[in-house]
C-alpha atoms as a printed R data frame, in Angstrom:
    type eleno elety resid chain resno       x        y        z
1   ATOM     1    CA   UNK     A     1 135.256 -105.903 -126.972
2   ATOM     2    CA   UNK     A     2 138.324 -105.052 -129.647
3   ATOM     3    CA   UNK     A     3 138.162 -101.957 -127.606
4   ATOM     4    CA   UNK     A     4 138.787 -103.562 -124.271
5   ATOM     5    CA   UNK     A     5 141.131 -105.597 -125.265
6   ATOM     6    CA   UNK     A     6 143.478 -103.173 -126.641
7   ATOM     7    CA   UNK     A     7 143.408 -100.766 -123.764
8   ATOM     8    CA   UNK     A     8 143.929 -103.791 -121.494
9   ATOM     9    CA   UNK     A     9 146.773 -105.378 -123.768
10  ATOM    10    CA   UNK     A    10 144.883 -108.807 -124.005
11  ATOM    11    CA   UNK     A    11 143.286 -110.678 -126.975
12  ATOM    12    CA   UNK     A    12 139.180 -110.696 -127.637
13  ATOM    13    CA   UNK     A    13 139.607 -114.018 -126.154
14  ATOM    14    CA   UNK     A    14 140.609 -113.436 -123.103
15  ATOM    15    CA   UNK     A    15 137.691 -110.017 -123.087
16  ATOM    16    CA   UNK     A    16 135.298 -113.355 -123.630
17  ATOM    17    CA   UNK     A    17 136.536 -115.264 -120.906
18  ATOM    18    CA   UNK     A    18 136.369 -112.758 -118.560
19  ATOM    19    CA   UNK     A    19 132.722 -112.041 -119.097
20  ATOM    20    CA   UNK     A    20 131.568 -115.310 -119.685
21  ATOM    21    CA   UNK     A    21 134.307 -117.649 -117.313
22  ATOM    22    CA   UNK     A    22 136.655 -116.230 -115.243
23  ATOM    23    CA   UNK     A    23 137.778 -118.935 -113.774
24  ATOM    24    CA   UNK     A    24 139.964 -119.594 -116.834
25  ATOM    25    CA   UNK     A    25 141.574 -116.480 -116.240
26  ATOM    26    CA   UNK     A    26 144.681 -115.426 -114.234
27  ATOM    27    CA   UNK     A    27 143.074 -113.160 -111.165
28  ATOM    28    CA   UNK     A    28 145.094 -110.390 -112.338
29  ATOM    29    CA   UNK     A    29 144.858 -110.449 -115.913
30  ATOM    30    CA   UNK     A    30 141.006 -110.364 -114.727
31  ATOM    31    CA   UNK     A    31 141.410 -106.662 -112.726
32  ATOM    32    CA   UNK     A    32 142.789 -105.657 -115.625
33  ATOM    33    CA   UNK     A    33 140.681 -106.065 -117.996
34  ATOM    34    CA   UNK     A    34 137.642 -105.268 -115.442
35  ATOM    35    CA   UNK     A    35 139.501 -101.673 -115.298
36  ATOM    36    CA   UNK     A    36 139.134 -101.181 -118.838
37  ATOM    37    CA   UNK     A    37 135.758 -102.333 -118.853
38  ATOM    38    CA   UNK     A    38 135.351  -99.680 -116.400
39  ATOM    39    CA   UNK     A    39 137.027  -97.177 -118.062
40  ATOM    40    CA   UNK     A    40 135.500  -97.502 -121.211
41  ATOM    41    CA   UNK     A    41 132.393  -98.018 -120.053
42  ATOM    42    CA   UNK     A    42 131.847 -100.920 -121.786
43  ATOM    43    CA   UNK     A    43 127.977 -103.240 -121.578
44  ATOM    44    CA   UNK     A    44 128.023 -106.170 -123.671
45  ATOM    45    CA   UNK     A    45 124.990 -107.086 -126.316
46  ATOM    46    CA   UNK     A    46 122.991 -109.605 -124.338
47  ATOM    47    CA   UNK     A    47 121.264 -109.626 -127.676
48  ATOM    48    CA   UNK     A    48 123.807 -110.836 -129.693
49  ATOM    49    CA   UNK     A    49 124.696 -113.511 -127.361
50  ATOM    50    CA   UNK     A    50 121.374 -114.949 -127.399
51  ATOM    51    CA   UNK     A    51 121.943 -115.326 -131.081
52  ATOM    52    CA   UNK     A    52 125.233 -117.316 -130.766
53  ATOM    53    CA   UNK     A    53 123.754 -119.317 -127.621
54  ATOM    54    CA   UNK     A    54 120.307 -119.727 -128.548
55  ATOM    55    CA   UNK     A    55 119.290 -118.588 -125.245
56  ATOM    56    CA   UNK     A    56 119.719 -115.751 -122.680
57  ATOM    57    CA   UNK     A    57 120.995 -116.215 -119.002
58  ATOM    58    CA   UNK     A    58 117.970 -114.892 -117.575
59  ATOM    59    CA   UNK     A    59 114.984 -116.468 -115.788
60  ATOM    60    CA   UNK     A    60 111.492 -115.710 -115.960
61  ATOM    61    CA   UNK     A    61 109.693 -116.063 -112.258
62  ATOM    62    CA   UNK     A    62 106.265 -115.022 -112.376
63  ATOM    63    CA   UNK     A    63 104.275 -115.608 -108.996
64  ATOM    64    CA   UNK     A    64 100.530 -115.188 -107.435
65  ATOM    65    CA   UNK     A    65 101.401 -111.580 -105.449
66  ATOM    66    CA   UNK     A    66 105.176 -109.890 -104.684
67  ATOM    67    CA   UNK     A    67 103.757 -108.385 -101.907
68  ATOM    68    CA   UNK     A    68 103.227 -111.557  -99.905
69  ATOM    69    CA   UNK     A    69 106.336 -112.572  -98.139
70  ATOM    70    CA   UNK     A    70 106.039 -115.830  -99.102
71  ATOM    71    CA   UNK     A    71 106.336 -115.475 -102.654
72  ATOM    72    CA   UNK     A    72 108.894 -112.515 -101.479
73  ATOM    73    CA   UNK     A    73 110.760 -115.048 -100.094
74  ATOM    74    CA   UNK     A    74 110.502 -117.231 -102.507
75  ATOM    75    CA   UNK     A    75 111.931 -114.872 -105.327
76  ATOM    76    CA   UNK     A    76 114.947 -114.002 -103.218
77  ATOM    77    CA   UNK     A    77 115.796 -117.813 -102.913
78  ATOM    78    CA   UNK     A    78 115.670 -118.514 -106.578
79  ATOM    79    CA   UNK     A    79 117.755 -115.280 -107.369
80  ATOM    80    CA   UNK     A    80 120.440 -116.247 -104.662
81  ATOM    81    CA   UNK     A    81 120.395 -119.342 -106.275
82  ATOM    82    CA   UNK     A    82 120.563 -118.355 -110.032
83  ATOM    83    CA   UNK     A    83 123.300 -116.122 -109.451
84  ATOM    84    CA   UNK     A    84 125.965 -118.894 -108.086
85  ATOM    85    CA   UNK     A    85 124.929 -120.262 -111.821
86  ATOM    86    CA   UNK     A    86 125.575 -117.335 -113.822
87  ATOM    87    CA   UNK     A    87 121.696 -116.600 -114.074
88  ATOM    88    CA   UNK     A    88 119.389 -113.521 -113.192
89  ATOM    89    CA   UNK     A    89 116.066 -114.029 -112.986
90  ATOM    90    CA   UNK     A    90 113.545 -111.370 -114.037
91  ATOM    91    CA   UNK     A    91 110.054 -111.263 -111.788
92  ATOM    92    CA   UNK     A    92 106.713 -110.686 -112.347
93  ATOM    93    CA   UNK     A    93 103.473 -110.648 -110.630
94  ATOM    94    CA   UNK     A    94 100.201 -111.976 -112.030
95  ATOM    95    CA   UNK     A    95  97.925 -110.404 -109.038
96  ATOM    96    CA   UNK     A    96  96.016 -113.362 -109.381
97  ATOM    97    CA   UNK     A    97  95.101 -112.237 -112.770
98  ATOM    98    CA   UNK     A    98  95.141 -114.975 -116.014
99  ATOM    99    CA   UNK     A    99  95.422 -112.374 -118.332
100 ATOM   100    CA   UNK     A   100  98.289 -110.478 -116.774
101 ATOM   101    CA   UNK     A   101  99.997 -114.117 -115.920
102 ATOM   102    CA   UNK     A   102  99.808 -114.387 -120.093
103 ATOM   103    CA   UNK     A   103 101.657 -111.614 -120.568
104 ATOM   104    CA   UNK     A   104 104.406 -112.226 -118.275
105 ATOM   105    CA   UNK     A   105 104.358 -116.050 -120.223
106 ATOM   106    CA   UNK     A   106 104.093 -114.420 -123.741
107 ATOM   107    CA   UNK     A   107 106.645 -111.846 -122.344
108 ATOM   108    CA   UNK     A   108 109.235 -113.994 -121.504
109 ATOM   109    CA   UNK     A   109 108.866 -116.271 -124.048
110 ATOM   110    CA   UNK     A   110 109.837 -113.394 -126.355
111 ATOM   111    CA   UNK     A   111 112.766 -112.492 -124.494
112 ATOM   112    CA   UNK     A   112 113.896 -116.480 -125.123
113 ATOM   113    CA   UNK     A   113 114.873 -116.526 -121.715
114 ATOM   114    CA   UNK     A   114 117.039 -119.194 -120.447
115 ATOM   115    CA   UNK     A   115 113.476 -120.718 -118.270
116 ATOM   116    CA   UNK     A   116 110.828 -119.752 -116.563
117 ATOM   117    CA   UNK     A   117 109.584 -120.889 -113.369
118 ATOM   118    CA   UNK     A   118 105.671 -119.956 -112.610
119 ATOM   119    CA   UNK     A   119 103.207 -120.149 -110.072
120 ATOM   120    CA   UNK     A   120 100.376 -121.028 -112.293
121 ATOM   121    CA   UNK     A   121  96.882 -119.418 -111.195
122 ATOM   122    CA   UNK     A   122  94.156 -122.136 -112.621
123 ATOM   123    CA   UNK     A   123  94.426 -125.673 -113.992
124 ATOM   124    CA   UNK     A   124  95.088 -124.634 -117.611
125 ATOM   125    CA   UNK     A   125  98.653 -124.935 -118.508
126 ATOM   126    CA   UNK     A   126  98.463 -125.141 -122.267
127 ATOM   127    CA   UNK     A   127 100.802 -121.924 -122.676
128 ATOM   128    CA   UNK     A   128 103.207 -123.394 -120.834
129 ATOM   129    CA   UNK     A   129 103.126 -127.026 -122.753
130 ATOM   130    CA   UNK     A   130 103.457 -124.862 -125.901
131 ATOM   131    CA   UNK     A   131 106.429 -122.924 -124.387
132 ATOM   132    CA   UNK     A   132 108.201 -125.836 -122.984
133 ATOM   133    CA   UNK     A   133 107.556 -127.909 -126.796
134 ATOM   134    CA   UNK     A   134 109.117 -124.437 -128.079
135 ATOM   135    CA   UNK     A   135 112.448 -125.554 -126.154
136 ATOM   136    CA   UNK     A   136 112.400 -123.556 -123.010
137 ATOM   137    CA   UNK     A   137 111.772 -125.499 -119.591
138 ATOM   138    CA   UNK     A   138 109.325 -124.451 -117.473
139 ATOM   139    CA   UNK     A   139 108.948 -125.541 -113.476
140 ATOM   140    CA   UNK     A   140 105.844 -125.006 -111.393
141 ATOM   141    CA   UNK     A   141 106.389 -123.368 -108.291
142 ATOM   142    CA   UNK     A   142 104.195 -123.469 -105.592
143 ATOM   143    CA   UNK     A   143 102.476 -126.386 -107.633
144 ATOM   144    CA   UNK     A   144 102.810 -129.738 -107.265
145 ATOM   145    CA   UNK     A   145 102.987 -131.142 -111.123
146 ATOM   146    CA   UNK     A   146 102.415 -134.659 -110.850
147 ATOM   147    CA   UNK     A   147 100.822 -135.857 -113.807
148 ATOM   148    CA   UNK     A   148 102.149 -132.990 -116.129
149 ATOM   149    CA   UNK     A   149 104.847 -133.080 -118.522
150 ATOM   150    CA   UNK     A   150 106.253 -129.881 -116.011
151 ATOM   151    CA   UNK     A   151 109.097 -130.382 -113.113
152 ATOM   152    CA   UNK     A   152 107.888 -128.808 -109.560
153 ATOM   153    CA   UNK     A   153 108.487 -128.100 -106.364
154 ATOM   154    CA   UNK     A   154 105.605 -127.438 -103.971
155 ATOM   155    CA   UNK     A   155 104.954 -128.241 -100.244
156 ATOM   156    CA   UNK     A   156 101.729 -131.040  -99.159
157 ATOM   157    CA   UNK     A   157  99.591 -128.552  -98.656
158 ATOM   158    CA   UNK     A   158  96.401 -131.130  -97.639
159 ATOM   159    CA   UNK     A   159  99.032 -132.493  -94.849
160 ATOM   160    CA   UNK     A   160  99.705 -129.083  -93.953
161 ATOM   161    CA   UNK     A   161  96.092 -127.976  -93.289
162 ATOM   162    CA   UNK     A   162  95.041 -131.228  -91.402
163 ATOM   163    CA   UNK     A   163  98.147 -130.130  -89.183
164 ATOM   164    CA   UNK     A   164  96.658 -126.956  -88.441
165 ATOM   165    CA   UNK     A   165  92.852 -127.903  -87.795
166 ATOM   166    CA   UNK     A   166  94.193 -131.527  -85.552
167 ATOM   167    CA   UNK     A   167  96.562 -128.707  -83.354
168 ATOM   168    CA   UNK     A   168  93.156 -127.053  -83.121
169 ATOM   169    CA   UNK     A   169  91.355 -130.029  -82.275
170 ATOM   170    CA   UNK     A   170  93.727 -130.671  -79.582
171 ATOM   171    CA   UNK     A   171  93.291 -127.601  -78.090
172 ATOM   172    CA   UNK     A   172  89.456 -128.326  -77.638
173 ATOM   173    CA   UNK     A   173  88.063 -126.177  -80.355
174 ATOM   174    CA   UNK     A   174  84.810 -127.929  -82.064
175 ATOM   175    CA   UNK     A   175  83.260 -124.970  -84.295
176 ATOM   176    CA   UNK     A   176  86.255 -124.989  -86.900
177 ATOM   177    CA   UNK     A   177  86.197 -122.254  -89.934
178 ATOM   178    CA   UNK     A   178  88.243 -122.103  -92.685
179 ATOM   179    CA   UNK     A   179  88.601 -118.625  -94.791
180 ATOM   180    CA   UNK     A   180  90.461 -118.441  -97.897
181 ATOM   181    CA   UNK     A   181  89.978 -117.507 -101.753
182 ATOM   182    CA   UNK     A   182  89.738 -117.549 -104.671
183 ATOM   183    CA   UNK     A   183  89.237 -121.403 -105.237
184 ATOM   184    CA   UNK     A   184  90.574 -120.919 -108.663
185 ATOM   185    CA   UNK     A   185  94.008 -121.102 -106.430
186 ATOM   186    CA   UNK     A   186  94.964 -125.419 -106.562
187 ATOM   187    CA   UNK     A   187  96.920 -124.318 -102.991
188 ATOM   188    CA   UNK     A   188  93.389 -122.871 -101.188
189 ATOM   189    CA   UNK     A   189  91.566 -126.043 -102.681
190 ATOM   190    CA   UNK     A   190  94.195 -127.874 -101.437
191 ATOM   191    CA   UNK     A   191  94.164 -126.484  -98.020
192 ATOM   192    CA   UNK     A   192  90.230 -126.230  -97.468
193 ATOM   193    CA   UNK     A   193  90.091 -130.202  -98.615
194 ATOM   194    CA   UNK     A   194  92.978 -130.830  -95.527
195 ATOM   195    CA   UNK     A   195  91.024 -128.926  -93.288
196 ATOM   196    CA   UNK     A   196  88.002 -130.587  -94.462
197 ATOM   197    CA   UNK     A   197  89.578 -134.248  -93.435
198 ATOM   198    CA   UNK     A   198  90.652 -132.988  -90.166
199 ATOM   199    CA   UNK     A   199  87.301 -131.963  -88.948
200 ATOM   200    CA   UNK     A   200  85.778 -135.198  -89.806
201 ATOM   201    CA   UNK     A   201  88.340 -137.290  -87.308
202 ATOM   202    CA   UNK     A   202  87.593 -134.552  -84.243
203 ATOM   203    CA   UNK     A   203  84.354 -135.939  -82.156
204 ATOM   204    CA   UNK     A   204  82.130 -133.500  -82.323
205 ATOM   205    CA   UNK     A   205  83.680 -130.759  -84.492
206 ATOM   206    CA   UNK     A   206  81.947 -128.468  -87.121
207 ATOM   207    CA   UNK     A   207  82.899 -127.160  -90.151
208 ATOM   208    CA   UNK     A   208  82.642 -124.336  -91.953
209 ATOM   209    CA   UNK     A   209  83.988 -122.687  -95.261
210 ATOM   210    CA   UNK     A   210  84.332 -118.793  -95.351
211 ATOM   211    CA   UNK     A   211  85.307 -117.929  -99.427
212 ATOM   212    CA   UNK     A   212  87.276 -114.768  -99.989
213 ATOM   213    CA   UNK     A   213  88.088 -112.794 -103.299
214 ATOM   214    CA   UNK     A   214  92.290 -112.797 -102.109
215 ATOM   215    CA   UNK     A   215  94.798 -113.916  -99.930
216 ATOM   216    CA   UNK     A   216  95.124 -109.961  -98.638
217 ATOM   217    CA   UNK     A   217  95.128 -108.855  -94.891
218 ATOM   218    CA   UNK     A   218  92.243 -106.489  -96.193
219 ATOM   219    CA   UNK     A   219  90.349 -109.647  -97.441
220 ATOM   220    CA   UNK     A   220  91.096 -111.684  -93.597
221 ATOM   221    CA   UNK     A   221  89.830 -108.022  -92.241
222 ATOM   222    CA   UNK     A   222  86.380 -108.208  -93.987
223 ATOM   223    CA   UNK     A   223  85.845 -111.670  -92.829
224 ATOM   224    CA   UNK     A   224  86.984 -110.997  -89.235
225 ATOM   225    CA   UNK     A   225  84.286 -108.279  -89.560
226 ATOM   226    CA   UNK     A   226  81.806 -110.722  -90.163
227 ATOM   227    CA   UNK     A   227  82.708 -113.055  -87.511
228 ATOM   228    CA   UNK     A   228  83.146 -110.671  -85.011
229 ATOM   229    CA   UNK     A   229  79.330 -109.322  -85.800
230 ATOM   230    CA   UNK     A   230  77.494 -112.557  -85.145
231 ATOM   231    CA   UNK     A   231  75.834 -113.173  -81.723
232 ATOM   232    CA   UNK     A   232  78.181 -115.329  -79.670
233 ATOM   233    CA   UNK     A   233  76.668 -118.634  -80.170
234 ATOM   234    CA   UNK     A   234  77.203 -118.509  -83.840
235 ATOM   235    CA   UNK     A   235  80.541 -117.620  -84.218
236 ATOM   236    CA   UNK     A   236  83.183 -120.240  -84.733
237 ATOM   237    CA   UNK     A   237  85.826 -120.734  -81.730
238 ATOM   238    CA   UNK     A   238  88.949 -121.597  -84.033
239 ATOM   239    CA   UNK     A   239  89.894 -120.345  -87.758
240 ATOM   240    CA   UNK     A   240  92.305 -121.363  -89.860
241 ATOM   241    CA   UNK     A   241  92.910 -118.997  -92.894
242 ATOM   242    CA   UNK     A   242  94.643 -120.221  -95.924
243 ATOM   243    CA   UNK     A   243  97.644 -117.939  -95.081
244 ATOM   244    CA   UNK     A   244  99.120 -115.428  -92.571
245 ATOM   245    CA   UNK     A   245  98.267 -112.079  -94.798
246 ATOM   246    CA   UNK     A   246  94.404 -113.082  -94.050
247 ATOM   247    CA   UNK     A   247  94.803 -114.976  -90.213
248 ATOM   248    CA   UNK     A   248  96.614 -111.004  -89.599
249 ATOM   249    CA   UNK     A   249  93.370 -109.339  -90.844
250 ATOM   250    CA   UNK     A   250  90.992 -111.660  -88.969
251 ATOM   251    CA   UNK     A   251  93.811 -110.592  -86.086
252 ATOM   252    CA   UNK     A   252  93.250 -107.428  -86.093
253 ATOM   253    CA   UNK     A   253  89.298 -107.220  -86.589
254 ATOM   254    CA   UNK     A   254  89.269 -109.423  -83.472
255 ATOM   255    CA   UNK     A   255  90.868 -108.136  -81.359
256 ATOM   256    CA   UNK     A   256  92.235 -104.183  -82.160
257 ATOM   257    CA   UNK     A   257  88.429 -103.192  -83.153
258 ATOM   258    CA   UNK     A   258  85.905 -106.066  -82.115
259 ATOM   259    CA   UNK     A   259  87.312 -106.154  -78.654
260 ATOM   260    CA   UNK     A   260  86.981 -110.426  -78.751
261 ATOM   261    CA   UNK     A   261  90.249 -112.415  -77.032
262 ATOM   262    CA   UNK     A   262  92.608 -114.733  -79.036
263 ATOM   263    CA   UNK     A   263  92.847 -117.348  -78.208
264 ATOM   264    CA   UNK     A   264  90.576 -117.291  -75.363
265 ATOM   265    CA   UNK     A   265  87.367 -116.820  -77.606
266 ATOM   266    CA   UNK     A   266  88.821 -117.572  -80.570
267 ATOM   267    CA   UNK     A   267  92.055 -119.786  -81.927
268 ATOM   268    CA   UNK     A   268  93.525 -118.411  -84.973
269 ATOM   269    CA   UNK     A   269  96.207 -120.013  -87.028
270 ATOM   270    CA   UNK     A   270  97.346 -119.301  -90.679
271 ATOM   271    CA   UNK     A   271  99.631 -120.512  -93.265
272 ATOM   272    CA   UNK     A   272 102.937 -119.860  -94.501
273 ATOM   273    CA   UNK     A   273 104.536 -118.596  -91.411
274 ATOM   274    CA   UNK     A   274 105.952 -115.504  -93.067
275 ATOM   275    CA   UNK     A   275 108.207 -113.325  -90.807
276 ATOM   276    CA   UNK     A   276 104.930 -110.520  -89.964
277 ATOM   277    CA   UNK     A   277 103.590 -113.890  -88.105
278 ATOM   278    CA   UNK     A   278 105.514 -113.800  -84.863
279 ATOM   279    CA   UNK     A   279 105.610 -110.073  -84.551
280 ATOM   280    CA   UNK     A   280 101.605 -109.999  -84.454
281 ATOM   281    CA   UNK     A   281 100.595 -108.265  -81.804
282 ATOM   282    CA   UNK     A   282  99.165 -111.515  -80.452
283 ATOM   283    CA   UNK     A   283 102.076 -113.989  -82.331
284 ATOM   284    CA   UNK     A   284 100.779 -115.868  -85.076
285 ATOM   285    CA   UNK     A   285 100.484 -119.932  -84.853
286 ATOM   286    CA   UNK     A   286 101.089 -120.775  -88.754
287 ATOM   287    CA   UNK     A   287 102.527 -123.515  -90.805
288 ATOM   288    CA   UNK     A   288 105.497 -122.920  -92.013
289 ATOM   289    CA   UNK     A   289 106.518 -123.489  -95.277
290 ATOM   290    CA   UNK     A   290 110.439 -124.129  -96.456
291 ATOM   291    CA   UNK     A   291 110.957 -121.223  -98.458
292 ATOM   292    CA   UNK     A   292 114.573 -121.109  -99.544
293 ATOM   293    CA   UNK     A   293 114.186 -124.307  -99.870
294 ATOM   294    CA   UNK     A   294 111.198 -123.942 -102.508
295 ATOM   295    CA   UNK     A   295 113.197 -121.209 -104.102
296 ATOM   296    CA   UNK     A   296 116.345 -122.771 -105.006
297 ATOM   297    CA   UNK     A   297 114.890 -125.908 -105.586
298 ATOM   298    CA   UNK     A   298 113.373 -124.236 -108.816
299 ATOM   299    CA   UNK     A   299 115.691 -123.181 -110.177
300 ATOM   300    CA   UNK     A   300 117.638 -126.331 -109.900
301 ATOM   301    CA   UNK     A   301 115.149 -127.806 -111.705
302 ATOM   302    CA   UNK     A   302 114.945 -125.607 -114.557
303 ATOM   303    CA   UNK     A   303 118.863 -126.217 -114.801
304 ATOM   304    CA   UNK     A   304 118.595 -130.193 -114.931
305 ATOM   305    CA   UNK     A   305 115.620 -129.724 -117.616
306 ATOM   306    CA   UNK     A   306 117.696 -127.284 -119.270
307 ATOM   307    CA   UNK     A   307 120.634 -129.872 -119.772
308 ATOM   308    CA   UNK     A   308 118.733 -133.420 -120.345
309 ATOM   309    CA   UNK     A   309 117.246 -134.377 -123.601
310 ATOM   310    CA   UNK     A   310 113.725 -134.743 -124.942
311 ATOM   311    CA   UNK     A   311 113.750 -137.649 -123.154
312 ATOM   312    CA   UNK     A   312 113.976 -135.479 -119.870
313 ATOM   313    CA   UNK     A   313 111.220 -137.127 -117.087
314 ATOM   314    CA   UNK     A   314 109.714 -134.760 -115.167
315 ATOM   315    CA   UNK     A   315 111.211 -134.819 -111.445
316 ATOM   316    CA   UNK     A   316 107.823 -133.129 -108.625
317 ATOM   317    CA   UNK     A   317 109.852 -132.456 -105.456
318 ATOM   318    CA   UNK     A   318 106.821 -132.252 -102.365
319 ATOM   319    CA   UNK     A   319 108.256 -130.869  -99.455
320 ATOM   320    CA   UNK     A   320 106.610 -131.502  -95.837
321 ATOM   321    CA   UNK     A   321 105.602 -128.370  -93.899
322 ATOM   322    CA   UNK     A   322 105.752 -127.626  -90.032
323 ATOM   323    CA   UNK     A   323 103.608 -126.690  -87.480
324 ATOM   324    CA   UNK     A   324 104.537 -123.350  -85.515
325 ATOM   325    CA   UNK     A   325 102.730 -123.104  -82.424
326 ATOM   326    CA   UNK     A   326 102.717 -118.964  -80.974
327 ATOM   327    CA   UNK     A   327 100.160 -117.471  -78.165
328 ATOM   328    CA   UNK     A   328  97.241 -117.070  -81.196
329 ATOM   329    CA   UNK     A   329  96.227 -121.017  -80.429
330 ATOM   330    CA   UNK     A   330  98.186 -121.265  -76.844
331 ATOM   331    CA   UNK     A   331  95.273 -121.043  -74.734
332 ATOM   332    CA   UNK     A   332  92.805 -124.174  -74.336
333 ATOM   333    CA   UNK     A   333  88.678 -123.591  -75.306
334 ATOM   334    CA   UNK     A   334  86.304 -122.046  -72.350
C-alpha cells in the first residue's frame, strides 16, 4: 500500500479508502490510484484484514446440487446481491452428501467468513448452532427455520404441492403419483405430505408414493421406466415429481422411448419451474418458485444477523409459490 501511494502521490489513507470506500473519495483521485494499483500490480492481504476486522467479506453458500437450476439460480441471486454490499460469496455443493456438507461447514468456518448461508440436507443442525454460538450467522436457505435459533427464507412447499395435485384434480385425473427422493430432504417430505392432503379432498382419487435415490433427470428417467412398463390399468394417469430435473426424465421415458401421450395418458407436472421447463419438448406445467427472490433474501438476512446483538430474534421469511400451467397437464383425462 506505501507503494501505491507513492507512485500515485496520495497518503496510505486515501490507498485504504479506495479499497475499502470509495465513496469518500474524489472520482479522480480514485483513477489514479486504481492506475497504480494496476501498474504495480498490487492484491491486498485479505488475510490481514480479517485480523483487523475480525471477519472476511466473503460468504459461504453451500446448497443440495449446482447443477440444478434452481439452486443455480439461487446462487446467482445471492451473489448479485452480496456484491451491491461489498461481499463475495464462495459456493459449494454437498451432492446431497452429510459428510461433504461438513466440510464445506468446517471449511468455511475456518476461513472466518463473514456468514454462511446453507441448504441443510437432514434435521441435524448442531454444526451450525456451534458455528453461529462461535459468532458467525448462519441462514437456512431453502429451509424454513421456524423453531430454530437460525434466520430463513424458504417457499410453503406443502401449499405448493396441494397446488399441483388440486390443478390435477381439476383436470379429472384420479390415479395421482408422486416421485421424489431421498426423504432425508425436509423439501420432498414437505412436498409428498401436500400432495398427500390434496388427494384426500379429490372424490375418488388414489394415491401413490414413488421414492427415488435424487432429484436427477436420470433418477425421473428410471421411474418413468417403470411406469411406462406396467399394463395400462395399473399405471397412474397424473404425476407430480418433487421437481422439474425428475418430471423431465419421467418426460422423456414417456414419451421419446415408451411411445405413451402427455397429457393425454398421462398429466405430468413438477416443481421449481426452472427455465429447461418450458422448452420441454412437451412444456413443462411446474410450480414456480421465486428464486431471486430466495437468493437475495439470504443474504439480507445474514447482513441484519450480522449487525444485531445476541439478542438478535430469528426473522423465517415463507414465500408463496405459483402455479404454471404448460401443454404437460393441458389436456383433460380420457
Amino acid at each position: 500500500m506505501r507503494e501505491v501511494a507513492a507512485a500515485a502521490s496520495v497518503s496510505i489513507g486515501t490507498v485504504s479508502n479506495v479499497l475499502n470506500a470509495p465513496s469518500k473519495v474524489a472520482p479522480a483521485t480514485v483513477a489514479r490510484v486504481q492506475a497504480a494499483i494496476d501498474e504495480l500490480g498490487f492484491v491486498r492481504n485479505d488475510v490481514a484484514r480479517q485480523l483487523r476486522a475480525g471477519r472476511s467479506r466473503s460468504v459461504g453458500l453451500v446448497v443440495l446440487d449446482v447443477g440444478n437450476p434452481f439452486f443455480t439460480d439461487i446462487a446467482r441471486a445471492a451473489e448479485g446481491r452480496a456484491a451491491e454490499l461489498d461481499l463475495t460469496i464462495l459456493l459449494g455443493t454437498s451432492d446431497d452428501d452429510p459428510r461433504r456438507e461438513r466440510t464445506y461447514i468446517d471449511t468455511f468456518d475456518e476461513q472466518r467468513v463473514f456468514g454462511l448461508l446453507v441448504s441443510p440436507i437432514g434435521d441435524d443442525l448442531t454444526r451450525l448452532t456451534a458455528l453461529q454460538r462461535r459468532g458467525t450467522p448462519v441462514v437456512l436457505v431453502d429451509r424454513d427455520g421456524s423453531g430454530t435459533d437460525f434466520d430463513s427464507v424458504a417457499v410453503d412447499d406443502i401449499a405448493g404441492a396441494r397446488m399441483a395435485v388440486e390443478h390435477l384434480g381439476a383436470i379429472g385425473r384420479r390415479r395421482i403419483a408422486f416421485v421424489g427422493g431421498p426423504a432425508s430432504l425436509r423439501q420432498v417430505r414437505d412436498r409428498r405430505a401436500g400432495a398427500r392432503q390434496a388427494v384426500d379432498t379429490i372424490a375418488g382419487a388414489q394415491f401413490e408414493a414413488i421414492d427415488t435415490p435424487a432429484l436427477t433427470v436420470l433418477a425421473g428417467r428410471s421411474v418413468g421406466e417403470q411406469i411406462r412398463d406396467r399394463p395400462a390399468a395399473q399405471r397412474p394417469d397424473a404425476v407430480f415429481c418433487a421437481n422439474d430435473l425428475l418430471a423431465i426424465g419421467v418426460l422423456q421415458a414417456l414419451t421419446l422411448i415408451g411411445g405413451l401421450r402427455v397429457p393425454e395418458d398421462i398429466a405430468l407436472i413438477g416443481y421449481d419451474d426452472i427455465d429447461f421447463a418450458s422448452s420441454a419438448v412437451v412444456p413443462l406445467s411446474s410450480i414456480r418458485q421465486p428464486t431471486a427472490r430466495i437468493g437475495a433474501t439470504a443474504v439480507d438476512l445474514l447482513l441484519g444477523a450480522a449487525e444485531k446483538s445476541t439478542e438478535h430474534r430469528p426473522e423465517h421469511v415463507v414465500f408463496q409459490p405459483q402455479l404454471v400451467v404448460r401443454a404437460s397437464t393441458a389436456g383433460s383425462a380420457q
